[in-house]
C-alpha positions as CSV (number, residue, x, y, z in Angstrom):
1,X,0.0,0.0,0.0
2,X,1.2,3.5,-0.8
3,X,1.8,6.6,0.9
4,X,-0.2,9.3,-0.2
5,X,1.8,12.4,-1.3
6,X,-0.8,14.8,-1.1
7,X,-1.1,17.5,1.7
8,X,-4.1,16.8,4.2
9,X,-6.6,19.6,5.6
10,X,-4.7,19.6,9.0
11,X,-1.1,20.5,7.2
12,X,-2.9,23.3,5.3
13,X,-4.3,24.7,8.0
14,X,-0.7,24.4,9.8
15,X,0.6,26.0,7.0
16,X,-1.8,28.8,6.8
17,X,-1.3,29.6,10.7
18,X,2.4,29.5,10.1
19,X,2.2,32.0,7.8
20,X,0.4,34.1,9.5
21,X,2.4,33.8,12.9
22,X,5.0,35.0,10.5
23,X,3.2,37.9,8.5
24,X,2.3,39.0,11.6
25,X,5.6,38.9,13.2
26,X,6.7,40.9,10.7
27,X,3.7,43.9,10.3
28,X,4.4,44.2,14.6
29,X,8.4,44.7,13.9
30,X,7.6,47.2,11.2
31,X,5.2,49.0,13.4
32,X,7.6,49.1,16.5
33,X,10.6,50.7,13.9
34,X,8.8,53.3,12.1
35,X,8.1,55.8,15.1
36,X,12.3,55.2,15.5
37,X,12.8,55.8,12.0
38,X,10.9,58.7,11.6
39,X,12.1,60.4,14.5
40,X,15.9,59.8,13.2
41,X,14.9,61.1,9.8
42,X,13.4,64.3,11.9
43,X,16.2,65.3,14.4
44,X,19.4,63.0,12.7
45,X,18.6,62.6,9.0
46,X,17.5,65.9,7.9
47,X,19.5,68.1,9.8
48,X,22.4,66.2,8.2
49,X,21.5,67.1,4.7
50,X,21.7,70.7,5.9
51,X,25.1,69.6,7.1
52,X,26.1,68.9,3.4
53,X,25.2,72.5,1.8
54,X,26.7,74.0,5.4
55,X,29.7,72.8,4.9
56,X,30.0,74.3,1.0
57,X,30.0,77.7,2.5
58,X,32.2,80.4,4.2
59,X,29.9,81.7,7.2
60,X,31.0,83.1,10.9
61,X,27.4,82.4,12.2
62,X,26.7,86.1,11.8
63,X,26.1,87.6,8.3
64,X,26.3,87.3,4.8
65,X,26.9,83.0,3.5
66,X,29.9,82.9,1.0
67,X,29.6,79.9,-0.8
68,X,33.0,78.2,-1.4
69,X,32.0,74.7,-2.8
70,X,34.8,72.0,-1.8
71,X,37.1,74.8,0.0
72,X,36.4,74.1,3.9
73,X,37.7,70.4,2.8
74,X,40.1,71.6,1.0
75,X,41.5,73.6,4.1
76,X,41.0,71.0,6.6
77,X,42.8,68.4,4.7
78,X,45.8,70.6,3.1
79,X,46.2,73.3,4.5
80,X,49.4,72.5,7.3
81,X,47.6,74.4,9.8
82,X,44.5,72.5,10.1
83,X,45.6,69.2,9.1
84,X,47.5,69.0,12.0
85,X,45.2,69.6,14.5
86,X,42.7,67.6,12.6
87,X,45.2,63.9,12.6
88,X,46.0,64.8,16.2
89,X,42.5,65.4,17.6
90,X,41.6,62.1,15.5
91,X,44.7,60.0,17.4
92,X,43.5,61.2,20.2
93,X,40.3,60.6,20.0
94,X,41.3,56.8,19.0
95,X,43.1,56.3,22.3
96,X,40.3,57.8,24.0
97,X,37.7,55.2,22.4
98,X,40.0,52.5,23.5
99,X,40.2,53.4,26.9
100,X,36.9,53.6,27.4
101,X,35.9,50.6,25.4
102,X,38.7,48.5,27.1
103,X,36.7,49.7,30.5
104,X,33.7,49.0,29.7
105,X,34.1,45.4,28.0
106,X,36.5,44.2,30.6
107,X,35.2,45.9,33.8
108,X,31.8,46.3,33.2
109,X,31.5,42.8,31.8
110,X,32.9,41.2,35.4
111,X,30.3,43.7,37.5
112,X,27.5,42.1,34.9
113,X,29.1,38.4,36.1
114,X,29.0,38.9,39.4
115,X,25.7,40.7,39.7
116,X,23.9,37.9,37.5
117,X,24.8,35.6,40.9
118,X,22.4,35.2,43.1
119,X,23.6,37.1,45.9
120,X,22.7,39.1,48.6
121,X,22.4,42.7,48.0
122,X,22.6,42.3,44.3
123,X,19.4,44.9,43.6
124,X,21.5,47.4,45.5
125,X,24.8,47.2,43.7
126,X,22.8,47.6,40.5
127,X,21.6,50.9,41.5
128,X,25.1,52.1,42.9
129,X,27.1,51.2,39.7
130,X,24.3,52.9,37.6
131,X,23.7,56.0,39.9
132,X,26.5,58.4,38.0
133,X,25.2,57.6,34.5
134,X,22.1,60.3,34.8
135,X,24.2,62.7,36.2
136,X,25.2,65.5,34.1
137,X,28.4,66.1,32.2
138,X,29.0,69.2,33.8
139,X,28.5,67.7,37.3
140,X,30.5,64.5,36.6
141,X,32.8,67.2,35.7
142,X,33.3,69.0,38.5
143,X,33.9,65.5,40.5
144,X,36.6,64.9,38.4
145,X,38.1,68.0,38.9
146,X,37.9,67.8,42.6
147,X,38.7,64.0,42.8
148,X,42.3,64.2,41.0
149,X,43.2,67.9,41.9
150,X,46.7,68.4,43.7
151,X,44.7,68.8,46.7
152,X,42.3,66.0,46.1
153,X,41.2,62.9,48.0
154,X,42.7,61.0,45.2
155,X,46.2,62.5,45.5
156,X,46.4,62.9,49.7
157,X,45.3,58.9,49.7
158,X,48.4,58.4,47.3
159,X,50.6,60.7,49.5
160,X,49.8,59.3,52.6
161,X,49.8,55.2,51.5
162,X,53.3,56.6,50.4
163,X,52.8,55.5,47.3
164,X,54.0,58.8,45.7
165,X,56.1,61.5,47.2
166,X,53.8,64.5,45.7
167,X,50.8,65.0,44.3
168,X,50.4,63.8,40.6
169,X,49.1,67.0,38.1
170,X,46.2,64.2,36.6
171,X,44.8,66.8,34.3
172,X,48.0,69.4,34.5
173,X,50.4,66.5,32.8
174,X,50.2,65.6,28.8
175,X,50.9,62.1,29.9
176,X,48.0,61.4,32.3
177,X,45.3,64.1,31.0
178,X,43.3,62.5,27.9
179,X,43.7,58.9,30.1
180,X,42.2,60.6,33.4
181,X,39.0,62.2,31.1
182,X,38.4,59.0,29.3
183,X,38.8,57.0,32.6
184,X,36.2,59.3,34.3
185,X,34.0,59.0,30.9
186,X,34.3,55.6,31.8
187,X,33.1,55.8,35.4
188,X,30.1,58.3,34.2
189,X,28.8,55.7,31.5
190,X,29.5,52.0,33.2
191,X,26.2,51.3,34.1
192,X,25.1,51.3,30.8
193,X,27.3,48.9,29.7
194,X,26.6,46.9,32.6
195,X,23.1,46.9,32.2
196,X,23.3,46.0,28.5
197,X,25.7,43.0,29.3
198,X,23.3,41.8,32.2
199,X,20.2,41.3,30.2
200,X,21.9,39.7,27.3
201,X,23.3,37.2,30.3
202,X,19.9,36.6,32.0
203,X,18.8,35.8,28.5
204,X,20.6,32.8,28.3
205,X,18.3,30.0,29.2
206,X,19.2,28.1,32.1
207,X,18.5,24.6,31.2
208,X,21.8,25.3,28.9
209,X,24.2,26.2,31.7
210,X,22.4,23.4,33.9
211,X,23.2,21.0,31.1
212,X,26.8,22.2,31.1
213,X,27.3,21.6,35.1
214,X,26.0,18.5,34.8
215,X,28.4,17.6,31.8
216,X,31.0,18.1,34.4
217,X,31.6,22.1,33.4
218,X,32.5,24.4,36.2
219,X,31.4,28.0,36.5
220,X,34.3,29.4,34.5
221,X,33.7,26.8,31.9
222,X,29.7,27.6,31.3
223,X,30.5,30.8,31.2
224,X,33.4,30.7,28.8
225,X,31.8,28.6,26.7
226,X,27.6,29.5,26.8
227,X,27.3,33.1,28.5
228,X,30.3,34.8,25.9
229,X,29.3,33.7,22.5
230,X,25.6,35.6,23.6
231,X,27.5,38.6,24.6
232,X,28.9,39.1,21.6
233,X,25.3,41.1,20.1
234,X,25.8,43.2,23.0
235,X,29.7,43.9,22.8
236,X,29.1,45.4,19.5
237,X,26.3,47.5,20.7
238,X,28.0,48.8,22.7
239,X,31.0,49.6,21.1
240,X,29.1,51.5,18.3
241,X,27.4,53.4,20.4
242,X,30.2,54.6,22.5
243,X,31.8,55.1,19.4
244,X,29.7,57.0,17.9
245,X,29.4,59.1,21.0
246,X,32.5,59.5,22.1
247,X,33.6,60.9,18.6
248,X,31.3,63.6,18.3
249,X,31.1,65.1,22.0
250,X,33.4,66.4,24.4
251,X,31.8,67.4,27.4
252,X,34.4,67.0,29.6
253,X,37.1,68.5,27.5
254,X,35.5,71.2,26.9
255,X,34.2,72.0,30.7
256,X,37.7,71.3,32.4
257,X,40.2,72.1,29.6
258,X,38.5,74.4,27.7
259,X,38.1,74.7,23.8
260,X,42.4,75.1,23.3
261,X,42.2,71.2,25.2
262,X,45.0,71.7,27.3
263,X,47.5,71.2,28.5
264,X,49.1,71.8,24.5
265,X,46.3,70.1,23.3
266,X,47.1,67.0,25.1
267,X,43.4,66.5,25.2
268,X,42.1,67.0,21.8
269,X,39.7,65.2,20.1
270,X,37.2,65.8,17.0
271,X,35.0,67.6,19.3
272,X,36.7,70.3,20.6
273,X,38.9,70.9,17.3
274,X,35.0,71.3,15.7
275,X,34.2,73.3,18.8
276,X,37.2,75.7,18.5
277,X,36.6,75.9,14.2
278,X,32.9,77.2,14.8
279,X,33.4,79.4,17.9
280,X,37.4,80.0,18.6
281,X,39.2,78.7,21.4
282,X,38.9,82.3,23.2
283,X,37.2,85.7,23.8
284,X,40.0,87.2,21.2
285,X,39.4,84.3,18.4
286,X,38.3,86.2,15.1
287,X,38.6,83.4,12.6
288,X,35.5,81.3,13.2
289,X,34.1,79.2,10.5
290,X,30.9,76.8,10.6
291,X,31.7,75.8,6.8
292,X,34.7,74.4,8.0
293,X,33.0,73.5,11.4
294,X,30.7,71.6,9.5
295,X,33.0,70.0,7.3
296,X,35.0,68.3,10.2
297,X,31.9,66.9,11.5
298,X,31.2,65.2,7.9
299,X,35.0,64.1,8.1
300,X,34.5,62.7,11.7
301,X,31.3,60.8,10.6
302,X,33.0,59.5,7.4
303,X,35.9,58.4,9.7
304,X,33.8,56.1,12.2
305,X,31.4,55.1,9.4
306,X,33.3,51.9,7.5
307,X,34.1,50.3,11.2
308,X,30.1,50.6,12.9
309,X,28.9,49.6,9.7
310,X,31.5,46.0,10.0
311,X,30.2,45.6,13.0
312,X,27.1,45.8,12.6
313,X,27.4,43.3,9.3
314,X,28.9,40.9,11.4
315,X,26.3,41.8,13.7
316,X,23.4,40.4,11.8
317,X,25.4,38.0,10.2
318,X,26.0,36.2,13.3
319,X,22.0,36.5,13.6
């Protein structure tokens, strides 16, 4: 007797609900990203096409436009004077990244580890490491300032362990400024990293790791071998972001150092060399430009863009 080949009423029907499960999937992911979309195309999109014919003109932010076409680019990228500060605040900036990066993958992933334990207090250690990251730049700021000056808690703890003879100049030193802001940066923005690495480990499902233990795994090995292939969605996430954030804002710079990012510029990144082309870096600065301004923040975004777009290919091709 033969099999029949032909599709019953009951796998229809299986095949119809499928479908729909999955049309429907589909209509609610589109509905969740267009109110995202639309507001990027509003405040982020737009505003960057105005970027593009900004940046074709001569203009001091007062007055009569001169358009100049390819000239600002031109400057920045010839011109002795400003390519120099532009590859230097663009070195510095990468050092900066990596710092914070660095911090956040490696410290904030072991806070993530330890607070996915079940262990007493846990709740309350969430809210500590997370309670500077609403604070604002200008008062995680001022902590800094007071936390590495000369006179500091952080310098008389040094002095009297005996660990140093005087006080260290943190932010007065080329050596130990740009590490000191990007360490503090750090500090200000480690609970979102650790929050973003915590619910990508409480999404892994426990009958995995339960599996592994009793395989034979320890807790190192589980987590080695389960916990950090999942993390890997959330790693890059994160490093776009602070990427993407860190190139294009310089709060702290600009508070404690000023727009001239000393000491000698030992703290200059994209952001204050675009802060110091639009406004000058004093009271007595005359030659302003936001054409040129403008232009340096299209060369930042052109700079950043082939590496968060890798990532985020590799990114959905691990998906």
């Amino acid at each position: 007797m033969t099999r029949s080949l032909s599709t019953t009423p009951a796998d229809t029907t299986k095949g119809r609900r499928r479908m729909s499960y999955a049309i429907r999937e589909r209509l609610e992911r589109t509905l969740l990203l267009v109110p995202g979309v639309v507001l990027y195309g509003l405040f982020n999109f737009i505003p960057l096409l105005g970027l593009l014919y900004l940046s074709q003109v001569r203009w001091r932010g007062i007055g009569e436009m001169h358009y100049v076409g390819l000239d600002n680019f031109r400057q920045v990228l010839l011109n002795p004077y400003f390519r120099d500060q532009l590859f230097n605040a663009f070195f510095q900036n990468v050092i900066f990244f990596f710092v914070v990066i660095g911090s956040f993958l490696i410290i904030g992933t072991g806070l993530a580890l330890l607070l996915s334990f079940r262990t007493w207090g846990r709740k309350t250690y969430q809210t500590l490491f997370f309670l500077p990251y609403p604070l604002a730049a200008a008062a995680v700021a001022f902590l800094l300032d007071l936390f590495v000056n000369t006179r500091g808690p952080l310098n008389a703890a040094l002095t009297g362990l005996g660990i140093t003879e005087a006080p260290i100049p943190f932010l007065g030193s080329e050596d130990t400024a740009l590490v000191t802001l990007a360490l503090f940066y750090s500090w200000h923005r480690m609970g979102f990293a650790i929050m973003l690495v915590l619910s990508a480990i409480l999404a892994v499902r426990n009958d995995l790791l339960e599996a592994a233990i009793l395989d034979g795994a320890n807790r190192l090995q589980a987590i080695r071998h389960i916990v950090m292939p999942v993390l890997a969605p959330a790693f890059v996430l994160i490093t776009v972001i602070i990427m993407v954030d860190v190139f294009n804002n310089a709060d702290y710079t600009l508070l404690i150092m000023g727009p001239e990012a000393g000491p000698l510029r030992s703290t200059d990144v994209m952001g204050t060399y675009l802060f110091r082309t639009a406004f000058g870096g004093s009271a007595a600065s005359v030659n302003t430009n936001f054409g040129m301004a403008a232009a340096i923040g299209l060369l930042t975004a052109i700079m950043i863009m082939p590496a968060a777009i890798i990532l985020a290919l590799r990114n959905l091709r691990r998906d």
